[in-house]
N, C-alpha and C positions, 0 to 999 in steps of 0.2 A: 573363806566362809562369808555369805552373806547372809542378808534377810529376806529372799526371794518368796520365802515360803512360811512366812513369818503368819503366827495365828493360823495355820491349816492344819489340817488333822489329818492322817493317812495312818494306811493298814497295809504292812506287808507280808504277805503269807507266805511261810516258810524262810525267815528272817532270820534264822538263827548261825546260818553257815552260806559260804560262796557269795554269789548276785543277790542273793535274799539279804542277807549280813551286809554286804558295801550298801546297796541301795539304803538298807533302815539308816544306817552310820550317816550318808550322806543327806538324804532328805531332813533327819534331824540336824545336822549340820547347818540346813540353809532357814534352820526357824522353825521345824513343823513340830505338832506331836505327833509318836511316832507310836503306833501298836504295833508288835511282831506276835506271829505265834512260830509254832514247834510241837514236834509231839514230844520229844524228852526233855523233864525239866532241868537236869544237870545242863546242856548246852542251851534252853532258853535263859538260866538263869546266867552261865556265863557269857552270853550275846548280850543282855538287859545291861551287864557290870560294863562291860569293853565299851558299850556304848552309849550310857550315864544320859545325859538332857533329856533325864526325865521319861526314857522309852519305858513302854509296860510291854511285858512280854505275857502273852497269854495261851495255857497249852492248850495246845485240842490238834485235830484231826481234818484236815478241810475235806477227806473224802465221807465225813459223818456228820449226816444234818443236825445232830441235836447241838454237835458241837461251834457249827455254823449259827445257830439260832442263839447260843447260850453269847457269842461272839458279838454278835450282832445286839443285842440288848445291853452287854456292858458299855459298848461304844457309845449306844444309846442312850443312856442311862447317867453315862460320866461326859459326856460331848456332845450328844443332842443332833450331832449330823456327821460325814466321812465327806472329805472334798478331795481324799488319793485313794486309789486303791490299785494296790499293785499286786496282782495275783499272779504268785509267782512258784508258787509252791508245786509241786512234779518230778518229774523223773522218769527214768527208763534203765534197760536191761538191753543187750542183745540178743539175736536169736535171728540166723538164718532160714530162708525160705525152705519148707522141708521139717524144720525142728521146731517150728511155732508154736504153739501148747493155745488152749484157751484160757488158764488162766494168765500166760503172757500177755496174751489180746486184753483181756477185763482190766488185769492190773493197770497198763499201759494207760489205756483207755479212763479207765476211774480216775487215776491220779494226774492226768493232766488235758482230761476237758471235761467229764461229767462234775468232777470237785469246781473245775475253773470257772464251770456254767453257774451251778449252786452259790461257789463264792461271789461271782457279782449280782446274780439275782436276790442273794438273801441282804445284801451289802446296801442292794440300790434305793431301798426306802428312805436310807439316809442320808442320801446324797442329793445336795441342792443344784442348780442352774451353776455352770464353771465349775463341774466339780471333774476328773481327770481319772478314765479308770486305762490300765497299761495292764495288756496283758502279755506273758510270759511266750513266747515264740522260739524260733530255732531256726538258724540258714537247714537245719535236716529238713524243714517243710518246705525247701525251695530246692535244695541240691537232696541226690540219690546215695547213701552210705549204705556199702555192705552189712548185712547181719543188723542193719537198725529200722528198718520197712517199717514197724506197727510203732515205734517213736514216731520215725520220719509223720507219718500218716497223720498222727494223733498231732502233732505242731503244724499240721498245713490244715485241719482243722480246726484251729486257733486262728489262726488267719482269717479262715472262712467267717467264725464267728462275728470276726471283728466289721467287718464288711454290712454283715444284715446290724448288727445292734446299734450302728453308727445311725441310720433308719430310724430303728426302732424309738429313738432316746433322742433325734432332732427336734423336739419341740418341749422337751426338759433344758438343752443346752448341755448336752453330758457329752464330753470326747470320749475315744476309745481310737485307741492305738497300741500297735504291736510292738516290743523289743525284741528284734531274733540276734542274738550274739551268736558268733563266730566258734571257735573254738577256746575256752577259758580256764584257767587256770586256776581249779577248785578241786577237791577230796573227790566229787564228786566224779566226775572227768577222768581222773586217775584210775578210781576204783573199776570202770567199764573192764578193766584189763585184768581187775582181778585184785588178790591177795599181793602178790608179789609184787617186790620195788624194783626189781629189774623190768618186768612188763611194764611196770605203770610209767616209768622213764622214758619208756623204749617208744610205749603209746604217744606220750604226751611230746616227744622230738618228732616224731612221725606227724601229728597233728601239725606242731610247729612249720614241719617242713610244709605245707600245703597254702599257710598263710603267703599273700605276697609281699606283708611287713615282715616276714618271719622269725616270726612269734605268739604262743599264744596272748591274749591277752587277758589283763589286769583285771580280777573282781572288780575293781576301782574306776578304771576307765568306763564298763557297760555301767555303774549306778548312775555315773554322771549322765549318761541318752537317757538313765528312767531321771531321774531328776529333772532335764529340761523338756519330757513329756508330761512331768507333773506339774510344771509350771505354769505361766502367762506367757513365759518365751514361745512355747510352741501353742498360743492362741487358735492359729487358722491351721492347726496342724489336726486332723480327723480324718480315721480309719487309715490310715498309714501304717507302714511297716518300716519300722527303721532298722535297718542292717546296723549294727557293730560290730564287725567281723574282719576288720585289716583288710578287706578286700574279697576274702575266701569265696566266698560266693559269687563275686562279680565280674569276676574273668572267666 
């Protein structure tokens, strides 16, 4: 534990469980205050306890503007400015070519870049010159997974974003960089396979086998690359995409 990030203020969305949950834990770790949200208050409230230094946990919906706006003014309102924002919050489903529904697509699509656009846009009033926004990525928006196309697609448009707003925000002084983790070892990740703990094992050694550390890796390990994206460490670091991924994607 240091003080790298001592006196900042950061907001993690969807903080409550996986990459959301290590990253809040760590960034308060290195000094910040930390907002998380969550849509259920049972597991915001048990993320807030597990991870004490004073994190607030606030429930809402990143894919619902009121609940963005309501976000955005208590930040306001108790801190006066945001200098992290790590928009992390998303998710997917599968669905091969063939079986793709439109509310597959809408869902897909809502929860992990019309919310990701809304959440930094609605975020960005408060944020001053050095201030670090990290958005949520995926090696899926670089490498081709069966039956995951409208994810895959929806995280290489994350990417894309990242590229024009680095533009957009050069004359504020605002970074914007991508974290795309690898394969990770979260509920979330499990569940792709379903109800059953025999799939979900079967999934998650099959992912393992693909890594060339092989292994998935550690909620823990990817907070620390958002950590040293939301720092001074990575200063001349803008519109980047940083792989944590054992390798997965680079061979």
């Amino acid at each position: 534990m240091t003080d790298r990030l001592k006196g900042k203020v950061a907001l993690v969305t969807g903080g409550t469980s996986g990459i959301g949950f290590a990253s809040a834990l760590d960034l308060a770790n290195e000094g910040a205050k930390v907002y998380i949200t969550g849509r259920r208050q049972a597991e915001l409230d048990a993320a807030v306890t597990a991870i004490g230094q004073g994190v607030v946990g606030i429930r809402g919906d990143v894919t619902n503007h009121d609940d963005l706006e309501a976000l955005r003014k208590l930040i306001q309102d108790k801190e006066g400015r945001l200098d992290i924002l790590f928009a992390n919050a998303g998710g997917g489903s599968m669905s091969p070519l063939g079986e793709i529904t439109e509310q597959h697509f809408d869902e897909t699509f809502d929860r992990n870049v019309k919310a990701l656009v809304f959440s930094v846009q609605t975020m960005l009033p408060l944020m001053p010159a050095g201030s670090s926004i990290i958005l949520m990525g995926s090696i899926a928006g670089t490498t081709g997974t069966a039956a995951f196309s409208i994810y895959s697609a929806s995280k290489a448009a994350v990417r894309s974003l990242a590229r024009s707003w680095v533009l957009d925000l050069k004359e504020r002084g605002i970074r914007v960089n991508v974290i795309s983790p690898g394969s990770t070892k979260t509920v979330g990740l499990a569940e792709l396979a379903g109800d059953n703990k025999e799939a979900q094992d079967g999934l998650l050694s099959y992912l393992a086998s693909l890594v060339p550390m092989g292994r998935l890796a550690d909620p823990a390990e990817i907070a620390k690359a958002v950590t040293f994206l939301a720092s001074n460490d990575s200063s001349f670091i803008n519109g980047a995409e940083l792989f944590a991924d054992g390798g997965q994607a680079q061979v």
